[in-house]
PyMOL Python script that loads the backbone (N, CA, C, O; Angstrom):
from pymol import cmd

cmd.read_pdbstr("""\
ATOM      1  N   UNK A   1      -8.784  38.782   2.848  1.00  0.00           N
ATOM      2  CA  UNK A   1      -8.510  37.363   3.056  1.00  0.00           C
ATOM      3  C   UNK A   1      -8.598  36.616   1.728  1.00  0.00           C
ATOM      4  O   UNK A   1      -9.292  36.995   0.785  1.00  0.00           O
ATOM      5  N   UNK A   2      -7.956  35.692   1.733  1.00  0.00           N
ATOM      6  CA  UNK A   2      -7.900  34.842   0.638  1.00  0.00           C
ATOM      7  C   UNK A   2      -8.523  33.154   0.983  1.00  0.00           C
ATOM      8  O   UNK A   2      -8.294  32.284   1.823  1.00  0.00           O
ATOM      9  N   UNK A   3      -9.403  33.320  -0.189  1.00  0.00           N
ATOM     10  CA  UNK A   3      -9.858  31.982   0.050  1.00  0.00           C
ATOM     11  C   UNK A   3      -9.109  30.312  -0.002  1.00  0.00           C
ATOM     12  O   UNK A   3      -8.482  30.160  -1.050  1.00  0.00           O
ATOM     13  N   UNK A   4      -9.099  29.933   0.284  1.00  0.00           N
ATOM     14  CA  UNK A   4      -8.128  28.334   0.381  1.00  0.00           C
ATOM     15  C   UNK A   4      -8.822  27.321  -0.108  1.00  0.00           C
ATOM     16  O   UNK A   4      -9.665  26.808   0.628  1.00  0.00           O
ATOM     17  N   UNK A   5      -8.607  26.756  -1.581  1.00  0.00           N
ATOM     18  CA  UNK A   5      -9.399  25.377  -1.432  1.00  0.00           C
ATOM     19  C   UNK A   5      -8.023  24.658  -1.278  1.00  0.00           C
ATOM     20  O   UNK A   5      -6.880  25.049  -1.513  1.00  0.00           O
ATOM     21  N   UNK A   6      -8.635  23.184  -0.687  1.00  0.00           N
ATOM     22  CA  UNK A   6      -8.440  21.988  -0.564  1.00  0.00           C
ATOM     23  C   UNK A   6      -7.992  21.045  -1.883  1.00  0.00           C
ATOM     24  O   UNK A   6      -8.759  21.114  -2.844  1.00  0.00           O
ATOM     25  N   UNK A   7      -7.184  20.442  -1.974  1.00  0.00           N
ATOM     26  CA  UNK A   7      -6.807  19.227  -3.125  1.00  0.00           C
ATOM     27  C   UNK A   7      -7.730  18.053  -2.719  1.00  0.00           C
ATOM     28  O   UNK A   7      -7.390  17.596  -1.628  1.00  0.00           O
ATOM     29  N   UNK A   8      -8.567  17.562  -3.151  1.00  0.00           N
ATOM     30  CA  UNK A   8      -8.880  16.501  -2.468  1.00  0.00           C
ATOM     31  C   UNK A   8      -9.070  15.508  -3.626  1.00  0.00           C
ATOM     32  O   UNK A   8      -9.457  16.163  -4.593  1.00  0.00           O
ATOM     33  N   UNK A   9      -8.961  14.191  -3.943  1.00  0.00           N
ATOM     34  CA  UNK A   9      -9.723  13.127  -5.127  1.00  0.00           C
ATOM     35  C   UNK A   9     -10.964  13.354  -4.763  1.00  0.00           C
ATOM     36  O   UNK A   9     -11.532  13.850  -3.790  1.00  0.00           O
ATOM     37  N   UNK A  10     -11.323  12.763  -6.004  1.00  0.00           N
ATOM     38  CA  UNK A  10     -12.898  12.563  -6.055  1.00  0.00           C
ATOM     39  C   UNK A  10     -13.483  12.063  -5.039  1.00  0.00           C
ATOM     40  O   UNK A  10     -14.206  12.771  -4.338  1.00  0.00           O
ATOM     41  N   UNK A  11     -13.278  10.747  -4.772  1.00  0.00           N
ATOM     42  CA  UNK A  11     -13.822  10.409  -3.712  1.00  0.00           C
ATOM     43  C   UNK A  11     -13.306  10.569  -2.381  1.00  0.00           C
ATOM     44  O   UNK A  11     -13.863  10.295  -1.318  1.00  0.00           O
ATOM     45  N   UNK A  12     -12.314  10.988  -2.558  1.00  0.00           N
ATOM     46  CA  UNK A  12     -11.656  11.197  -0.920  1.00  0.00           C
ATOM     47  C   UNK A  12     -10.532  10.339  -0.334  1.00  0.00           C
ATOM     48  O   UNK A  12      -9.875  10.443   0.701  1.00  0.00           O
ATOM     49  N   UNK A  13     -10.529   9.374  -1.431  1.00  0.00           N
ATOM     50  CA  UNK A  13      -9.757   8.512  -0.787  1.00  0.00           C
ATOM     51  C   UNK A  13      -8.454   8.539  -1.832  1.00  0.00           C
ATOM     52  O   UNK A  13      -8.224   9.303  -2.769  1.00  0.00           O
ATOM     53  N   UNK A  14      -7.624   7.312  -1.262  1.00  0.00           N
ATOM     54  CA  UNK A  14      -6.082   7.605  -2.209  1.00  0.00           C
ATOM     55  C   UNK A  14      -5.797   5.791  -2.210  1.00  0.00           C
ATOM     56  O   UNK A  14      -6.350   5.034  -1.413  1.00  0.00           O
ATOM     57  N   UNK A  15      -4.723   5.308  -3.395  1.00  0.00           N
ATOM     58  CA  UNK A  15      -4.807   4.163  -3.477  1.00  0.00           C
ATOM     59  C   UNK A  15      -3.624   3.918  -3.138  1.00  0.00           C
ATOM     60  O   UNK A  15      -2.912   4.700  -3.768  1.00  0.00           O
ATOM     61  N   UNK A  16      -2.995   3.249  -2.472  1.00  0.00           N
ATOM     62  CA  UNK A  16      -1.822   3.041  -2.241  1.00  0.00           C
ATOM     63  C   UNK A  16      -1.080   1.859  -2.327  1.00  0.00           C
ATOM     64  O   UNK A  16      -1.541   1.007  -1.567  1.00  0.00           O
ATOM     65  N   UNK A  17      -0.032   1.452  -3.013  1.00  0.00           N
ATOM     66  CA  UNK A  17       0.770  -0.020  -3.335  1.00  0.00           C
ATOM     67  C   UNK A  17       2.186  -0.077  -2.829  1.00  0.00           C
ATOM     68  O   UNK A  17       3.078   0.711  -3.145  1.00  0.00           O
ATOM     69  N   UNK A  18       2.296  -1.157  -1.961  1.00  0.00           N
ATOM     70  CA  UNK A  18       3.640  -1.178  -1.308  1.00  0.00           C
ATOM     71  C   UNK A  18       4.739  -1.674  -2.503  1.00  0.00           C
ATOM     72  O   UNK A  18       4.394  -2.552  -3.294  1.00  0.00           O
ATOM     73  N   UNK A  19       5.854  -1.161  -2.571  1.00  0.00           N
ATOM     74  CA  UNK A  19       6.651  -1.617  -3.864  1.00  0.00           C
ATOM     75  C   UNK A  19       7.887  -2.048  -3.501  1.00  0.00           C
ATOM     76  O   UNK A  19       8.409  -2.790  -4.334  1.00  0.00           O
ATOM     77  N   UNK A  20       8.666  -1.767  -2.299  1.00  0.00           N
ATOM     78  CA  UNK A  20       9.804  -2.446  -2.345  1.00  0.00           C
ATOM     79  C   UNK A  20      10.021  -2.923  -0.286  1.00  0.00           C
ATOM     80  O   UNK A  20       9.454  -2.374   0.659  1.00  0.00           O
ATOM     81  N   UNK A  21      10.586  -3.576  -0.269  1.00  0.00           N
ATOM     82  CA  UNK A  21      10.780  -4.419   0.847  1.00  0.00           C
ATOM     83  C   UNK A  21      11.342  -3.284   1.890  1.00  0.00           C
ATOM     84  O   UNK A  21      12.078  -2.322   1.668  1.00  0.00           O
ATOM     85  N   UNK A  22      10.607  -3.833   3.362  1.00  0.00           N
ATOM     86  CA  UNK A  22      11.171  -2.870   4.467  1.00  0.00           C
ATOM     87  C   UNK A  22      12.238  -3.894   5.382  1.00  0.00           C
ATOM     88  O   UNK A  22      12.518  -3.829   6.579  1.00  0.00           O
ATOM     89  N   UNK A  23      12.622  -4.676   4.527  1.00  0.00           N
ATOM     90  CA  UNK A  23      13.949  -6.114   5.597  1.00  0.00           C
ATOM     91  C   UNK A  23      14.818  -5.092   6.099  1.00  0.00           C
ATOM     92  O   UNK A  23      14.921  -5.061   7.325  1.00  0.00           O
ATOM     93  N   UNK A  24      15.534  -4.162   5.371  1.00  0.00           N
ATOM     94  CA  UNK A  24      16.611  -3.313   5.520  1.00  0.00           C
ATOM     95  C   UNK A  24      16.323  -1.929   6.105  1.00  0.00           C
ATOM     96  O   UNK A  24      16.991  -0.895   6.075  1.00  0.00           O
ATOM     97  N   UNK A  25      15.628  -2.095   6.420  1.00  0.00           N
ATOM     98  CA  UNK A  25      15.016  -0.458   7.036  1.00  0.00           C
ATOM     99  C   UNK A  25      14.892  -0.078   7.883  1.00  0.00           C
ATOM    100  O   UNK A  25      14.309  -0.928   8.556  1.00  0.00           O
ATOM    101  N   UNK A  26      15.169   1.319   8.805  1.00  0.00           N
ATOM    102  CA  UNK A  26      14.901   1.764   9.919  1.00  0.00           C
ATOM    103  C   UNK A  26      13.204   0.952  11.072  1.00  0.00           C
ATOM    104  O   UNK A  26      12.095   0.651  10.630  1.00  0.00           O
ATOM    105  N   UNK A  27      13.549   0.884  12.049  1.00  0.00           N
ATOM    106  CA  UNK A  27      12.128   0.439  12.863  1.00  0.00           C
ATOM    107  C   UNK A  27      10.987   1.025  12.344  1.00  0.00           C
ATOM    108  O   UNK A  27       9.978   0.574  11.802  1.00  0.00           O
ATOM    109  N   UNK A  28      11.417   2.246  12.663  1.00  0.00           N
ATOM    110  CA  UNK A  28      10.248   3.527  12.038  1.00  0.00           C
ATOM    111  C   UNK A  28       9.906   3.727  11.077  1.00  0.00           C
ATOM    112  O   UNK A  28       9.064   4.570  10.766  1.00  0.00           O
ATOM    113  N   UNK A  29      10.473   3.009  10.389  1.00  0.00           N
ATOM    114  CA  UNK A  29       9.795   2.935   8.082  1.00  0.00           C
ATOM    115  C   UNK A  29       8.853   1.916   8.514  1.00  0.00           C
ATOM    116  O   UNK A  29       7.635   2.074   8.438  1.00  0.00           O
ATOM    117  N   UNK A  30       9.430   0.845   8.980  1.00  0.00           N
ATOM    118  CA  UNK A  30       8.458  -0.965   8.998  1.00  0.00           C
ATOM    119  C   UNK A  30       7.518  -0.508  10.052  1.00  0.00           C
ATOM    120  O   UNK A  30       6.668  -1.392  10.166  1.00  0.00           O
ATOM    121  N   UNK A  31       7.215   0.733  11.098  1.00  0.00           N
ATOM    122  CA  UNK A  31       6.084   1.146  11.724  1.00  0.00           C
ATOM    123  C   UNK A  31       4.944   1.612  10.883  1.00  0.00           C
ATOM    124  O   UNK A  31       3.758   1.286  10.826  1.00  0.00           O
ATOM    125  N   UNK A  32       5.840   2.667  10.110  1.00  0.00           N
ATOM    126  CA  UNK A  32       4.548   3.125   9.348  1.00  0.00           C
ATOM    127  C   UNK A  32       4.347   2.593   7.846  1.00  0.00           C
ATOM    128  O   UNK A  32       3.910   3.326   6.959  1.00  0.00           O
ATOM    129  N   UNK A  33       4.693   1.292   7.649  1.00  0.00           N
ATOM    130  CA  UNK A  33       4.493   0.293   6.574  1.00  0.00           C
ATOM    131  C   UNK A  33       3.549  -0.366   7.049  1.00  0.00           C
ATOM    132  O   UNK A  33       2.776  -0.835   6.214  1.00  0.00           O
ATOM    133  N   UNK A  34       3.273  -0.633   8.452  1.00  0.00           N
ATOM    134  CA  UNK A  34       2.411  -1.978   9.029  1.00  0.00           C
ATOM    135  C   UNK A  34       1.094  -0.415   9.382  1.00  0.00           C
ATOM    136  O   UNK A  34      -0.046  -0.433   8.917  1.00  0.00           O
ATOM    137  N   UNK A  35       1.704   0.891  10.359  1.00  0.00           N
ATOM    138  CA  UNK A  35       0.444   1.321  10.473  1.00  0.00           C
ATOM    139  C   UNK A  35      -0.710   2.003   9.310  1.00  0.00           C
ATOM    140  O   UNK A  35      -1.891   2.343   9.371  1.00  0.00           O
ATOM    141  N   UNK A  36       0.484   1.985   8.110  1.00  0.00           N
ATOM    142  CA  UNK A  36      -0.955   1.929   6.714  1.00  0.00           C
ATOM    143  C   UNK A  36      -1.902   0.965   6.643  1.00  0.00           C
ATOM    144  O   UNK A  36      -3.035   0.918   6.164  1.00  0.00           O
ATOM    145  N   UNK A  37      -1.006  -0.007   7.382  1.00  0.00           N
ATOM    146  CA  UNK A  37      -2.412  -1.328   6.949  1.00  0.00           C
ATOM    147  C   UNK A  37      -1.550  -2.441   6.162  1.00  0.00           C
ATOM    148  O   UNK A  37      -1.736  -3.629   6.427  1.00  0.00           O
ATOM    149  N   UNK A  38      -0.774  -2.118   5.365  1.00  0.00           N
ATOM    150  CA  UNK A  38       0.274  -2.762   4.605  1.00  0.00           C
ATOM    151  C   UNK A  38       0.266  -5.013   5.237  1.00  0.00           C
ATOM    152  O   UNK A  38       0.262  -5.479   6.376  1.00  0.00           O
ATOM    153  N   UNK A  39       0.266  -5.482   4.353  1.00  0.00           N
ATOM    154  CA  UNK A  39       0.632  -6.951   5.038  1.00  0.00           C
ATOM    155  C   UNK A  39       1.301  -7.729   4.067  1.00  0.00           C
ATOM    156  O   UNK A  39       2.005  -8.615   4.552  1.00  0.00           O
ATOM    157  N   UNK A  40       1.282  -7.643   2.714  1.00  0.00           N
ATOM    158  CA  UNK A  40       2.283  -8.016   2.067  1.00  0.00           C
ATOM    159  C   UNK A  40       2.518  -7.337   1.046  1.00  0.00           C
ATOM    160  O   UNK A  40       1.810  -6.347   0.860  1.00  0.00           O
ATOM    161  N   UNK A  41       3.633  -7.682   0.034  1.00  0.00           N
ATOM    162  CA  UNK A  41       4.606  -6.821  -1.165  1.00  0.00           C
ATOM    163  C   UNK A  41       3.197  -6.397  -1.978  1.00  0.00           C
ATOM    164  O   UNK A  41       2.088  -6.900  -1.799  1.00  0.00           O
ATOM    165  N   UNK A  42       3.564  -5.293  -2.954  1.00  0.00           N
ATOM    166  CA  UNK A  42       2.851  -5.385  -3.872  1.00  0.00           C
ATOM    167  C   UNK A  42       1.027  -5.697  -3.793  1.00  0.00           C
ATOM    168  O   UNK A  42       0.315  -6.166  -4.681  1.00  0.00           O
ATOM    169  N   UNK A  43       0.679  -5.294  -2.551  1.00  0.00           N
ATOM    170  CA  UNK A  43      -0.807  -5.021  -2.088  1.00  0.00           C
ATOM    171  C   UNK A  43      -0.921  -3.817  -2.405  1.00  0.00           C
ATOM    172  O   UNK A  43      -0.165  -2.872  -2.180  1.00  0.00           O
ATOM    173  N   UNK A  44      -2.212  -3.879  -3.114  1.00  0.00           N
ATOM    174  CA  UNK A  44      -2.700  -2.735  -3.103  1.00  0.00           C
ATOM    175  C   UNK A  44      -3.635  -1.734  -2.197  1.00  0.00           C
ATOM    176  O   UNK A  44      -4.697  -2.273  -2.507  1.00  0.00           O
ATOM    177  N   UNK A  45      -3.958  -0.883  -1.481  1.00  0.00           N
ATOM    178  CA  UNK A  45      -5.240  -0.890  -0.080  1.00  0.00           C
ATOM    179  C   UNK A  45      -5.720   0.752  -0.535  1.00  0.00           C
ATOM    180  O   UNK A  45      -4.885   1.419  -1.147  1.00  0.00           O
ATOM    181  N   UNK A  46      -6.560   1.134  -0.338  1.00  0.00           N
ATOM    182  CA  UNK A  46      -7.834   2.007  -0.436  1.00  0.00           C
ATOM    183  C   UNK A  46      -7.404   3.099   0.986  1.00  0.00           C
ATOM    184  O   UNK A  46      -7.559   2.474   2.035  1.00  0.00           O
ATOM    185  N   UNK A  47      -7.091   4.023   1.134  1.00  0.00           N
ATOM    186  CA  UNK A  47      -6.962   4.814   2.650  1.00  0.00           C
ATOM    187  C   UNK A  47      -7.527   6.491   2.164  1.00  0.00           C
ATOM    188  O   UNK A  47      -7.250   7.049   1.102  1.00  0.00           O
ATOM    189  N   UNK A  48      -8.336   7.019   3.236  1.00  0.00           N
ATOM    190  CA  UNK A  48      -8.665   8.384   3.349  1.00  0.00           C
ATOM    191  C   UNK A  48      -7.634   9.280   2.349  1.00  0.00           C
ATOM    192  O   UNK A  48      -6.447   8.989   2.205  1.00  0.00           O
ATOM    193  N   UNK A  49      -8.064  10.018   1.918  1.00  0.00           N
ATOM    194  CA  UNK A  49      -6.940  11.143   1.460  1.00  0.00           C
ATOM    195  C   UNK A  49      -6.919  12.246   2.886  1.00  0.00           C
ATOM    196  O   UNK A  49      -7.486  13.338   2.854  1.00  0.00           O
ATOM    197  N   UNK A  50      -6.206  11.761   4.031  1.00  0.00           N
ATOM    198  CA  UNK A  50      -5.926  13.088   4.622  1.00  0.00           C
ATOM    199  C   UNK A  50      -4.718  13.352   5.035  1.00  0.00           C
ATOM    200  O   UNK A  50      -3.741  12.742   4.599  1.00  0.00           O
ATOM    201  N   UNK A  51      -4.629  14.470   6.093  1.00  0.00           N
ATOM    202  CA  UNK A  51      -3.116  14.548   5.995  1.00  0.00           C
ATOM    203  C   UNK A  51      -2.156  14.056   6.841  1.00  0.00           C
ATOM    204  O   UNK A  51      -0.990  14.448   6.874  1.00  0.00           O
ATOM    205  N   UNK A  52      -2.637  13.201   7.523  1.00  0.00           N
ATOM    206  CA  UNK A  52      -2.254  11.986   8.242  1.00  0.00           C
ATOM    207  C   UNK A  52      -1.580  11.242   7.680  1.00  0.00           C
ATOM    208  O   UNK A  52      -0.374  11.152   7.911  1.00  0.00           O
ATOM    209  N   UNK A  53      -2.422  10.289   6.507  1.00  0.00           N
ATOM    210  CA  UNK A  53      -1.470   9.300   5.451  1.00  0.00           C
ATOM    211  C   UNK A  53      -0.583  10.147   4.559  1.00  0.00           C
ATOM    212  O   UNK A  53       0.540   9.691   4.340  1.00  0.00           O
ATOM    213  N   UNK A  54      -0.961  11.486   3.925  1.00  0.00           N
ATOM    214  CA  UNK A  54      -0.223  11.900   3.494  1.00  0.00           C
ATOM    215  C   UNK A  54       1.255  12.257   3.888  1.00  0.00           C
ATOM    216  O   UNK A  54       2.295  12.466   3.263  1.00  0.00           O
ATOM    217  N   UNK A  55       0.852  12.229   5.300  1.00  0.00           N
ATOM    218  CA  UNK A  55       2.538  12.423   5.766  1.00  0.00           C
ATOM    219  C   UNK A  55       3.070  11.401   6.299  1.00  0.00           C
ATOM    220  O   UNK A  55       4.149  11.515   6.880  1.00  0.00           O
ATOM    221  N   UNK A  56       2.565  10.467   6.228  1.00  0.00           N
ATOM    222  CA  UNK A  56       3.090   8.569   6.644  1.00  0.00           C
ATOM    223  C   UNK A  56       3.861   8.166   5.021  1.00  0.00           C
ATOM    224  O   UNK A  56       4.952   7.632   4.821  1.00  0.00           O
ATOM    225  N   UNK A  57       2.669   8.724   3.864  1.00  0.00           N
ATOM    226  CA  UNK A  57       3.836   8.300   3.046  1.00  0.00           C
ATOM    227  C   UNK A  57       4.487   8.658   2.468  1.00  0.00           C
ATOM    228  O   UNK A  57       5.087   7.876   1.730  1.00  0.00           O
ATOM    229  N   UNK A  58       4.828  10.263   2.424  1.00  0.00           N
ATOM    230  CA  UNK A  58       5.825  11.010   2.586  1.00  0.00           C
ATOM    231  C   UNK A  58       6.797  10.745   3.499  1.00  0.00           C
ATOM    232  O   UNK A  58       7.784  11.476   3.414  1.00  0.00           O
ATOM    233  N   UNK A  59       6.809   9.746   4.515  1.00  0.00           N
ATOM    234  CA  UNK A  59       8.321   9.559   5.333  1.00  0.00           C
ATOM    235  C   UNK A  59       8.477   7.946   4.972  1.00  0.00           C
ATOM    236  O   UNK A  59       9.327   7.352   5.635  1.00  0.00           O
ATOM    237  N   UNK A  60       7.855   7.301   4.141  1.00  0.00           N
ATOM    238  CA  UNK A  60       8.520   6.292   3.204  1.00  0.00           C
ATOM    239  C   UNK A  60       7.913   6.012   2.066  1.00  0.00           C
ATOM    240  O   UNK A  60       7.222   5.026   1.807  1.00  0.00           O
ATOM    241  N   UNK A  61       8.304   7.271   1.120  1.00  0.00           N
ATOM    242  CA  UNK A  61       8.076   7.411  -0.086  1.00  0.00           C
ATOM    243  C   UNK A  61       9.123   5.934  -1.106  1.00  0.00           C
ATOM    244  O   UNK A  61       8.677   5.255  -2.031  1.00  0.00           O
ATOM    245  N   UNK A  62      10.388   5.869  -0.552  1.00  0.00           N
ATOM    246  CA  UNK A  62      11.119   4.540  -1.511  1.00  0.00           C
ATOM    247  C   UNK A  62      10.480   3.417  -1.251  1.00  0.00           C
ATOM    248  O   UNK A  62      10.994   2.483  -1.867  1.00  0.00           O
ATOM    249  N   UNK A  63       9.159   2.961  -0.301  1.00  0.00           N
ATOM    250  CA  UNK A  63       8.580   1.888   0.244  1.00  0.00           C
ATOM    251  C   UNK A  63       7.481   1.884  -0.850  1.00  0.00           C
ATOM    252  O   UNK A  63       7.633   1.292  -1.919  1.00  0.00           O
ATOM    253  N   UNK A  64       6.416   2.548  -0.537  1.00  0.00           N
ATOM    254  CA  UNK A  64       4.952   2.998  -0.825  1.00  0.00           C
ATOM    255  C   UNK A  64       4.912   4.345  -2.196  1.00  0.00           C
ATOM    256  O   UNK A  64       5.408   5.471  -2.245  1.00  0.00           O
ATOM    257  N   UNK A  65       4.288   3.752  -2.919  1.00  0.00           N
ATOM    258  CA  UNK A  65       3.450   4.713  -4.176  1.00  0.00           C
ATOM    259  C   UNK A  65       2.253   4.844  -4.136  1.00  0.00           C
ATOM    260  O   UNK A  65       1.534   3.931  -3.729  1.00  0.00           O
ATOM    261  N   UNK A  66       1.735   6.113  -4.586  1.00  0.00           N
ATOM    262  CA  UNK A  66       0.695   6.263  -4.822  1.00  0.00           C
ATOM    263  C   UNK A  66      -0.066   5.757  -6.131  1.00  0.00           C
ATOM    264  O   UNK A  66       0.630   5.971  -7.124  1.00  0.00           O
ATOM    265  N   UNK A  67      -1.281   5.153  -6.430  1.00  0.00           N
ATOM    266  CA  UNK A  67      -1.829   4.376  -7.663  1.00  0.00           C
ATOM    267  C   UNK A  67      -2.932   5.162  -8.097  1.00  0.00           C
ATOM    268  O   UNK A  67      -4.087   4.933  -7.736  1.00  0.00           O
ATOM    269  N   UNK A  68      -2.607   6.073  -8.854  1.00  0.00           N
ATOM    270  CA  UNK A  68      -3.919   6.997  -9.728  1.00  0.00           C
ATOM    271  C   UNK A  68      -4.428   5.612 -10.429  1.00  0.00           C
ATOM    272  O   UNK A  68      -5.385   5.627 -11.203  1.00  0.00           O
TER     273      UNK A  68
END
""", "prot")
cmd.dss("prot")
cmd.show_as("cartoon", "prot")
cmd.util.cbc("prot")
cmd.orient("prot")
């Protein structure tokens, strides 16, 4: 067997900044823009590193960046 680590940040968490507008966008982008937490442009917000958000913002990556 092979052992598996984990990627994780330091603290666990990941920073995330909304960068461009969801006016034009599928329902389901502006769902998971609002269920990050998201409330206006260019906020920045603090969320878990797991693989939950990771795959929320992987399906609107042209919306949301990640902020090392």
């Amino acid at each position: 067997m092979v052992a598996r680590t984990s990627k994780q940040t330091g603290s666990g968490t990941i920073h995330l900044k909304w960068v461009r507008s969801a006016i034009c966008t599928p329902v389901k982008h502006k769902r998971v823009v609002k269920g990050l937490g998201f409330t206006r442009l260019n906020q920045v917000i603090e969320r878990p590193d797991t693989a939950a958000i990771r795959g929320m913002v992987k399906k609107v990556p042209h919306l949301v960046e990640i902020v090392e």
